[in-house]
Structures are given as C-alpha cells and as structure tokens.
N, C-alpha and C positions, 0 to 999 in steps of 0.2 A: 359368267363370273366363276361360278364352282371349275368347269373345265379348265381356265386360265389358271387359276391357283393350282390343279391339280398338276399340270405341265412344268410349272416352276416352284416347288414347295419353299427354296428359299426365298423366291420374290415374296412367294403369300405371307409366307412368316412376318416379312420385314412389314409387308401391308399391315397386316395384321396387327402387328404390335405399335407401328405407328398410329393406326386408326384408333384402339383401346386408350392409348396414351393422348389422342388428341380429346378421346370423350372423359377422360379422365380429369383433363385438364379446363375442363367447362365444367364438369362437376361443382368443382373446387373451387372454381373461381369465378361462377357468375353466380345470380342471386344478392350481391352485397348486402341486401339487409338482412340475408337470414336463410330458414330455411319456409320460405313464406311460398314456395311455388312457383306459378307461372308469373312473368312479368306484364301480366295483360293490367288492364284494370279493374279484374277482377276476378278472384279468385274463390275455388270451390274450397269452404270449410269439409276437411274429414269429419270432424266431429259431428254431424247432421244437424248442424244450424244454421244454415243456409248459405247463401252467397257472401263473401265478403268486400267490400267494395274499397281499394286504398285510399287514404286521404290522399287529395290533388297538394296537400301539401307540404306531403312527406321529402324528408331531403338527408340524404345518409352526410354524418360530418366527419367523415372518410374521402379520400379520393378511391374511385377505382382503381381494384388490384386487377394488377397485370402479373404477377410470378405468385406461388403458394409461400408465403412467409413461413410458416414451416416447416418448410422441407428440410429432412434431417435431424430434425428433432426425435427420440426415440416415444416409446409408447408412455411412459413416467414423465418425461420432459413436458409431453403435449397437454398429460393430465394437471400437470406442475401451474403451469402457466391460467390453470383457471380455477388457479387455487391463492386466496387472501389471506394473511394470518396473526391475530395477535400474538403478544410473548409480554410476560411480565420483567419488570427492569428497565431503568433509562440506559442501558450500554445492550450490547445487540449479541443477545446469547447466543453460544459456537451451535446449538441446533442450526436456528436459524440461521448462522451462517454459510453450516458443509451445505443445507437445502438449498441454498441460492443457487450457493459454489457449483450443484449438481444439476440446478436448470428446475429443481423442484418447489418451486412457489413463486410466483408472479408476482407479488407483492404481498406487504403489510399493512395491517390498520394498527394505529397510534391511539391510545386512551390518556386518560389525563395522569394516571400514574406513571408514563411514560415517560414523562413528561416534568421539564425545569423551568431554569432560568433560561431567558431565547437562548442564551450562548451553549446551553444543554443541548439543546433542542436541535442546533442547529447544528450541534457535534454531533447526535445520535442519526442526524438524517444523510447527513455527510457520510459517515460509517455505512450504511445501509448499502448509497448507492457505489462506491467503490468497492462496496464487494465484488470479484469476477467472478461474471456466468459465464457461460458456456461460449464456445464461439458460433454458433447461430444466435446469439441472444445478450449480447454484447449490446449491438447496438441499441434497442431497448432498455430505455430506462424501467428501473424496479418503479411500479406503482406504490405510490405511499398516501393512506390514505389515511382522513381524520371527519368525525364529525364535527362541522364549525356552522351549524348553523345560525346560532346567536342567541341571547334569552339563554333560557335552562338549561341546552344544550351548545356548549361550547367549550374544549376540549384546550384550549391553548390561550392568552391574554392576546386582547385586541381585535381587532373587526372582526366581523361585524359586532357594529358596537351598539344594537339593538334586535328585539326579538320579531320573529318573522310578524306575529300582529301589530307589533309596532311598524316596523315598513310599509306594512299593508296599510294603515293607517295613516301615514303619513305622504303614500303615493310614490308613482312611479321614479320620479327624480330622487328622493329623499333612500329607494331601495336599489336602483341603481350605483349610486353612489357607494352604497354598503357594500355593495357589490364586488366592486373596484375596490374599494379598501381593503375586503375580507381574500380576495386573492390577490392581492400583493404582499399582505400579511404573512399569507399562508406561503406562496412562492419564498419569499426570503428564508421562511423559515425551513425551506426541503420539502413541502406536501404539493403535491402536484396531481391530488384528487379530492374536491369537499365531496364529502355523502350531504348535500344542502343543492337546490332549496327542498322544502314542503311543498308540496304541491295538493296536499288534501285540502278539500273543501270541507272547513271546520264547522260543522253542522254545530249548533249550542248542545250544549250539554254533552257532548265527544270529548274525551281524553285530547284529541289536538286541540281543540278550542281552550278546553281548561289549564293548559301547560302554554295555552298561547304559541303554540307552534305551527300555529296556519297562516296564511297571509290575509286572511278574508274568509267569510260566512258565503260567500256568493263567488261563481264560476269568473263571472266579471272581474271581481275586486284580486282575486290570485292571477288572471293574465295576468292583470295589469301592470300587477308589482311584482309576480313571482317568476314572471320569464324576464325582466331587464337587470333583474338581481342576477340571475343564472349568466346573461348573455354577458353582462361586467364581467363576471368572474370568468369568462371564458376566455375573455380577449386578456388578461395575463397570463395565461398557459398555462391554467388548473383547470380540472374538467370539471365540471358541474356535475350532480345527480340528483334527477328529479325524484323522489319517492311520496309515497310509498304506492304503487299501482295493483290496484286498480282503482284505491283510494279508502283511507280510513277513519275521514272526516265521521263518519257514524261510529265508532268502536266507541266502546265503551270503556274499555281498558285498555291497558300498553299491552301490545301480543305479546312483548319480550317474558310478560308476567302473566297470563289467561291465556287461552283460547278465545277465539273472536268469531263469530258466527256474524256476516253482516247480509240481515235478512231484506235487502233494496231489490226492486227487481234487475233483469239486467237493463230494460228503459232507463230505469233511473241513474243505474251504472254509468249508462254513455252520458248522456243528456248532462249529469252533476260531475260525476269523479271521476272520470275518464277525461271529460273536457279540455282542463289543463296541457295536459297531453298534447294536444295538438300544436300550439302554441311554443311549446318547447323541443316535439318535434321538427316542426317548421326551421325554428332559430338554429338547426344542429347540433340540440344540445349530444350532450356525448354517451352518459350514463344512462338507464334507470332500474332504480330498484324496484324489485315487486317484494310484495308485501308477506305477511304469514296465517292473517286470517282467513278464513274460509266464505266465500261466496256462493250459495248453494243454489243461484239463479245460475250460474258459470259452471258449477262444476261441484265435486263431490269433496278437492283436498286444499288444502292452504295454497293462496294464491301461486308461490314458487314453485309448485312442484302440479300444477296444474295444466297442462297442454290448450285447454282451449282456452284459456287467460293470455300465455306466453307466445305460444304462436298464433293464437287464433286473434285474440282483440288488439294484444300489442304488436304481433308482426304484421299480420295479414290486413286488418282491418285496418288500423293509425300506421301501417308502413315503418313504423320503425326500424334503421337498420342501425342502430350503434348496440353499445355492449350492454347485455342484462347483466342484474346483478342481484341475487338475493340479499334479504334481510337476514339478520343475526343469524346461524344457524347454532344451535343449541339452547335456545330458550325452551320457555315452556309451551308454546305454541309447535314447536317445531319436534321438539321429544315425547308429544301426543301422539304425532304422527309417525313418528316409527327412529329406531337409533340410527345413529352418526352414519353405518354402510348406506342404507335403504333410504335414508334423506339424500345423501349425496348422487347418488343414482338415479332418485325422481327426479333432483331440479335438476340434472344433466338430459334426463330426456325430454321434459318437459322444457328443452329450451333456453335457460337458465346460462348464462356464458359463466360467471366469476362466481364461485360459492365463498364466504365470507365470511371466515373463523374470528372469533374469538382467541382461542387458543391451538398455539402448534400442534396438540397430541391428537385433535380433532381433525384438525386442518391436515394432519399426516393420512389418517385411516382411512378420509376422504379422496386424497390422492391415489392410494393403492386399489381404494374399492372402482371408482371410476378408470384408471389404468387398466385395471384387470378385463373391465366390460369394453373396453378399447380394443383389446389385443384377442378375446376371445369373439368379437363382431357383435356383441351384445347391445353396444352404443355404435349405431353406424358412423365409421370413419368421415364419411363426406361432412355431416353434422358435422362431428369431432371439429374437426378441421376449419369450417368454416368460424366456428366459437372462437379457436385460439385465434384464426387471421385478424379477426375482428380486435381482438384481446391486442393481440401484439400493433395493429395499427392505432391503438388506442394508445398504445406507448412510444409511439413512434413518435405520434403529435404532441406529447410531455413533452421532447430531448429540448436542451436546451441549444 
C-alpha cells in the first residue's frame, strides 16, 4: 500500500481524502440514538458500572438518516438549534426575531403570560413560525413549546381537561381520550410540542403526588394511563415529553424552588422510576426531559448535567434515541450548581440535546458559551452534530 501511494501522490491524496470523508460520514450518521456506542446488544459503561444491556424494546421515533441535516450550518447556527427560549409579551420581540432570522434558537417555550384570547394565541404562534430562517433551516419548523399538562399546570384554556391523577384514576380510555383532546387543542392553537406527560411515580408525600401531578402511586397505574395519553397526543403531530427522568416521585420539593437530593438506591431507581420509560420508549415517544435533582446512587451533579444518567441509563441502558431535553434552566436547583456558561456546557456534554430557557439573555449566553466549545473542539463535533440531527428531525416530524 505505502509503495502505491508513494508512485502516485495525486491518486493517494484523492484515496485518501475520500477514505477520511467516507469515516466521516459513518461518524455522523450511524448510532441514531445517540452517542450510546457500539450497536451490539450490549454495551460497555465508561463510567465503571458495569455492562449495559439495551432494552429489546427500544425503537428510535425517527426514520434513519441517510445525509447530515446539518450540513452548512455555521458553528452559532448548530449551537442555535439546541437552544429553547422564553420572552415576555403576547407579540414576538424583534430579539427573538433577528435570533431566528440568524438560525440562532430553535425554538420557544410559551408561559401563560404569553398568552390571550385563542385568537391571540394563535396570532402570536402564526408570527413565530413565518419568521425566515436561514436557508438550511427553512424547512424546519420553529419548535414551540408549552406546558399542558392538565390540573395545576396548564398554560392555555382547554384540554386536557383533567389533572394527571385524575386520568390515572379514571383509566387508560378516559386518558387517552385527554390525550387526543389536549393535542388537538394544542395543534390548532400553533404548539407542536406539550412538555406532558408525567411520568413520575408519585410516591405519597412527594411534591408530585401533592400537586396531583402523577398519574399513579404504582409503576403499573402510570403505563397504563400515562403512555396512551402520550401516544394520543402524538398521533396529532405534537410530540409528547415524558419527564421528569430519572424520576421525582420522591422529591420533596419543586427543584425549580430547592435543591433535591433523592437519596433511592439506583435498584430502586430502575425497578420504580425509571420503569415508565420503557413504555414510552417503546411507543416512540419523541421527547424526554431529565430532571434537576441530584441522585447521588448515579452520580455526583443534578440529573441534566450528569453523563452516567444521560448517556449511561437513558441512552445506553433504555436505548433511547429521540431528543433530551433539560428541565428549567435557571432555577434554584440549577444556579447551585454553577452559572448560566458552566450549566450550559455540562448539560451539553453530559448529553443533554435541547437546553431550555426561560429567558432570551440566558438563552443567548448559553448559545455563545457552547459555540465557543464547538469551534475550539472542546464539545466533540461528532456529538455536536448528532444532538442537532436529532433536534432537526424532531422538526421535520412537526411540519405540517
């Protein structure tokens, strides 16, 4: 081989550069659920916790890529795209506009101040998506996202027109149905992503159990009713998101407001709050958020920004290949752990695809700090890349 290439330097070059571009090109585009490793059926944890074994049930709710979605995007663009953002005001401030205009934020989350009469509603989501991006990112629609769970938290009038305990109570048809109402709801209204269902298993005396935000006390009672809710809502072309993982049926308080220490072993981890998961994997649900408490059986930092949680239980182990998404960033759970650069950065290595503002000035600093580690090789590009593909074919499946 060395002789031949030495004989014809321009053949070796051209080999060369096509061989590079053909490992390139497997890089990038195999793995679809992540960066989970080998595709055997079972994979070595880095983290020295043993072998991981995927679930026989996992099923990515992507078709396989065949070209890098992409390609052409600059180093800001790619950061952009896995970046969520709120903004005060029912009309769509010129920030968040020239941002779009520029490829930099992937979408928005909708609060209830946001928020009118439908006919508001459905002016402000309209405005949103005929902003123009960029021409790689055209055809993607802007993710718009809302919390609709039902009960205490419901962000806009109308379905679900009951709280997750009450479904769960009332059984699988009765939350199905919710289901189906609450993304049709939402579809007309321009949100083409719920943060719903819950998927904690609401132990008594937990902040979900007390807020009624659980579908059930038992791993049983949440399949039952909280994957046929999710799967409704999928089949009108909003994506589900299952949260909060790795599960915060035991919290005591809302992490948005404390720090959460959930001292379970990781047995109990899988066996209780992780369960769900699987179930919803299976169904292709689309989302999931991970959470912000601290599991110190897992790991030493809030679930988001944790490696052996993100890739290790939810990629490696449950197979999941759709899009991560943290929880709030900027609470008080999350500002314990270190400011808006340093959080932005962990839950980017740790895995983490969509980080999820609150507010644009946050949402901004986090796009520049994670660009930065983009373009200096700090965040390995392959990762990089596979986050937004993921990202962007999650938007693919919105368009109407």
């Amino acid at each position: 081989m060395a002789s031949a290439l030495r004989k014809s330097p321009l053949r070796a070059a051209i080999g060369i550069a096509l061989l590079l571009a053909g490992v390139a090109a497997l890089l990038l585009l195999s793995s679809p659920g992540g960066d989970s490793g080998p595709s055997s059926g079972t994979t070595t944890n880095s983290a020295g916790a043993g072998p991981f074994v995927k679930s026989k049930s996992a099923s990515s709710p992507f078709p396989p890529l065949t070209r890098n979605l992409s390609a052409g995007l600059t180093n800001h663009q790619m950061a952009g795209q896995r970046i969520v953002a709120g903004f005060e005001g029912t009309t769509v401030p010129p920030v968040i506009r020239s941002r779009v205009k520029a490829g930099l934020i992937g979408g928005v989350i909708l609060f209830a101040d946001n928020l009118g009469s439908d006919a508001r509603i459905r002016h402000l989501t309209r405005a949103l998506q005929r902003i123009r991006r960029p021409d790689g990112l055209r055809r993607y629609p802007l993710m718009i996202m809302v919390d609709q769970e039902g009960g205490l938290v419901k962000r806009l009038p109308g379905a679900p027109n009951a709280s997750a305990e009450q479904m769960g109570r009332r059984g699988p048809a009765f939350s199905r149905r919710q289901g189906a109402l609450a993304g049709l709801n939402l579809k007309t209204s321009g949100f083409n992503v719920d943060l719903a269902p819950v998927l904690d298993v609401a132990r008594p005396g937990g902040v979900i159990a007390d807020t009624d935000r659980g579908f059930g006390s038992t791993v049983k009672k949440v399949k039952a009713t909280a994957i046929p809710f999710a799967r409704a809502l999928q089949q009108t072309r909003v994506a589900a998101t299952a949260k909060h993982f790795p599960g915060l049926g035991a919290a005591r308080q809302n992490t948005d407001f404390a720090v959460q220490k959930i001292r379970l072993t990781r047995a109990a981890l899988r066996r209780v709050d992780m369960a769900p998961y699987e179930p919803f994997i299976a169904a292709r649900g689309k989302l999931i958020m991970v959470g912000s408490a601290i599991y110190p059986a897992l790991g030493r930092r809030p679930a988001m920004f944790e490696p052996k949680i993100v890739r290790g239980e939810l990629r490696q182990r449950l197979g999941f290949q759709g899009v991560t998404i943290t929880d709030a960033m900027g609470t008080v759970a999350v500002n314990d752990f270190g400011g808006t650069k340093r959080a932005a950065i962990s839950a980017a290595h740790a895995g983490m695809d969509i980080l999820l503002y609150g507010d644009w000035q946050s949402a901004g600093r986090a796009e520049q700090a994670i660009a930065v580690r983009l373009r200096t090789g700090k965040l390995p590009r392959g990762q990089f890349t596979r986050a937004v593909n993921r990202i962007l074919q999650l938007r693919s499946s919105l368009a109407d």
